[in-house]
C-alpha positions in Angstrom: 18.9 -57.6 -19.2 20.1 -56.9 -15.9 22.3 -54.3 -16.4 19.6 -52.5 -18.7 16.8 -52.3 -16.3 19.8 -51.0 -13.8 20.6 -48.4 -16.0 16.9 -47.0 -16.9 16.4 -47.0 -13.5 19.5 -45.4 -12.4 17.9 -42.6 -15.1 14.7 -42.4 -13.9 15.8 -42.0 -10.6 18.5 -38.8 -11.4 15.3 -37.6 -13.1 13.7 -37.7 -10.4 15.6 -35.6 -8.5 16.7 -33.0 -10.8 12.7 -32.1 -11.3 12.7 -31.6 -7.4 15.8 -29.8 -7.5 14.5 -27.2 -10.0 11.2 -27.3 -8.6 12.8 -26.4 -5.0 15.2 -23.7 -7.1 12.3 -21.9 -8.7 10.1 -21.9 -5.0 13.7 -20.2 -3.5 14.0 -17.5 -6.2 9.9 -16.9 -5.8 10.6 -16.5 -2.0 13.0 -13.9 -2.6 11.0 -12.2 -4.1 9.9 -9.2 -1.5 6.8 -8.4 -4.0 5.4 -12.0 -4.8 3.6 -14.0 -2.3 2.5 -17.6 -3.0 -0.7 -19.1 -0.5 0.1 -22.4 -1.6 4.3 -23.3 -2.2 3.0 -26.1 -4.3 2.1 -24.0 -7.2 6.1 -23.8 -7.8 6.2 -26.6 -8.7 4.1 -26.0 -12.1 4.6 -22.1 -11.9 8.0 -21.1 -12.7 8.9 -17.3 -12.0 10.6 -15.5 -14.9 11.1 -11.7 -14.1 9.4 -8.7 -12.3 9.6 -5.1 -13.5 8.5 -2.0 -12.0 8.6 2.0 -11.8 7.5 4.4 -10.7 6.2 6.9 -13.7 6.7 11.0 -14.1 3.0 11.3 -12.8 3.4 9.3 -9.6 2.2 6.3 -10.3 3.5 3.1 -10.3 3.8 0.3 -13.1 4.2 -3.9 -11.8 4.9 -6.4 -14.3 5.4 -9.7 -13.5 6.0 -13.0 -15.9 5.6 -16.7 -15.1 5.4 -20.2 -16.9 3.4 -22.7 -16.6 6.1 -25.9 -17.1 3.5 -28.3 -17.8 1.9 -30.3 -20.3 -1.8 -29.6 -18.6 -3.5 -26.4 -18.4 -3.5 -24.7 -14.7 -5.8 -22.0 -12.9 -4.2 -20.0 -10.7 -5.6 -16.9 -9.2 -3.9 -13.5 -8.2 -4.0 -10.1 -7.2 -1.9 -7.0 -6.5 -2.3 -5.5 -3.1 -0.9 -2.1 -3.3 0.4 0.0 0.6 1.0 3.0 1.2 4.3 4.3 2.9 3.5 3.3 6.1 2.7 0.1 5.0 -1.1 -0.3 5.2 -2.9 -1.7 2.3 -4.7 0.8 -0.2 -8.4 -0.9 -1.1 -9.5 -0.6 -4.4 -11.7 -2.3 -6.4 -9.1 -3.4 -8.9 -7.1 -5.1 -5.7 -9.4 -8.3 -6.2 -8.5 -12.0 -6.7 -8.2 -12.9 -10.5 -8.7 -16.1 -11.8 -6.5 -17.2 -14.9 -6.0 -20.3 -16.7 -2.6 -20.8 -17.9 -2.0 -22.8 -21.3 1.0 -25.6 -21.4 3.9 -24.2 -21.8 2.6 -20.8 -21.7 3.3 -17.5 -19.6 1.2 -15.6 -17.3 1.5 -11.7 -17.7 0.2 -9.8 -14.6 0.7 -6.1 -15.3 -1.0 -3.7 -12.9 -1.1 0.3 -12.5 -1.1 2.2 -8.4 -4.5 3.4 -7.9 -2.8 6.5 -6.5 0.2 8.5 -6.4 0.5 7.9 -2.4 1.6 3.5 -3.1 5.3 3.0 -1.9 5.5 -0.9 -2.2 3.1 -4.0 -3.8 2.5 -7.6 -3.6 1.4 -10.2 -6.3 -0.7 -12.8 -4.4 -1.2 -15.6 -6.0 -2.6 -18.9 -5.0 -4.6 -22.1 -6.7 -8.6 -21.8 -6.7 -10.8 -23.8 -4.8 -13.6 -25.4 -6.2 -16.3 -23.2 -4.9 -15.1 -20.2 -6.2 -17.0 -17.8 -8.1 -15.4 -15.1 -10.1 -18.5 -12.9 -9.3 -18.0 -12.9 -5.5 -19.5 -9.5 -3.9 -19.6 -9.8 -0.5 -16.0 -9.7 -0.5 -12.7 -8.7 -2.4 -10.8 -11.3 0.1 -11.2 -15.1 -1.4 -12.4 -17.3 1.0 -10.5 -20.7 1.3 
């Protein structure tokens, strides 16, 4: 009996730290990512990162595709947004560059696709961080989301 309880927890435990191994694997490969910025590092650890894609088209403009996965059994919100600079690196307000809120299905991926406003962005970031209780997806005084 001894030597079963041993073993399950021996189990368990190697469990245990694979889950934070990948978990801490998936917030590296996030992080180096230039163009994807998480507010919160624990959304990693539900949120894994699958791929980014982007170009810029014939007319100028550039095209940002990004995919995650929610690794859960639970549904999660999460909220994003592109921010979109021009060469010099200052941002490019739009009224597109707001927060988005999103609820992502077990097991299911998260799609953010996004279009330049202009033919003058050089560089993007996807934002993304967990919502806050009081938010309201109508906010506005504000295109910032207030924590």
């Amino acid at each position: 009996m001894k030597n079963i309880i041993l073993k399950l927890l021996v189990v368990f435990i190697a469990t245990f730290f694979v889950g934070c191994v990948q978990n801490q694997n998936n917030l590296d490969l996030i992080k180096k990512q230039k163009h994807i910025i998480l507010e919160d590092d624990n959304i990693s650890n539900w949120l894994a990162f699958e791929k980014l894609n982007y170009y810029t088209k014939e007319d100028g403009l550039m095209l940002v595709e990004a995919k995650f996965t929610n690794t859960t059994k639970v549904d999660n919100k999460i909220l994003y947004k592109i921010d979109w600079f021009d060469k010099n690196g200052f941002t490019i307000k739009t009224i597109l560059s707001r927060w988005n809120e999103f609820e992502v299905q077990p097991k299911q991926s998260l799609v953010i696709k996004g279009i330049s406003p202009s033919i003058n962005v050089s560089n993007f970031e996807i934002r993304l961080q967990k919502p806050a209780e009081e938010y309201r997806q109508n906010n506005t005084d504000s295109n910032e989301y207030k924590n």
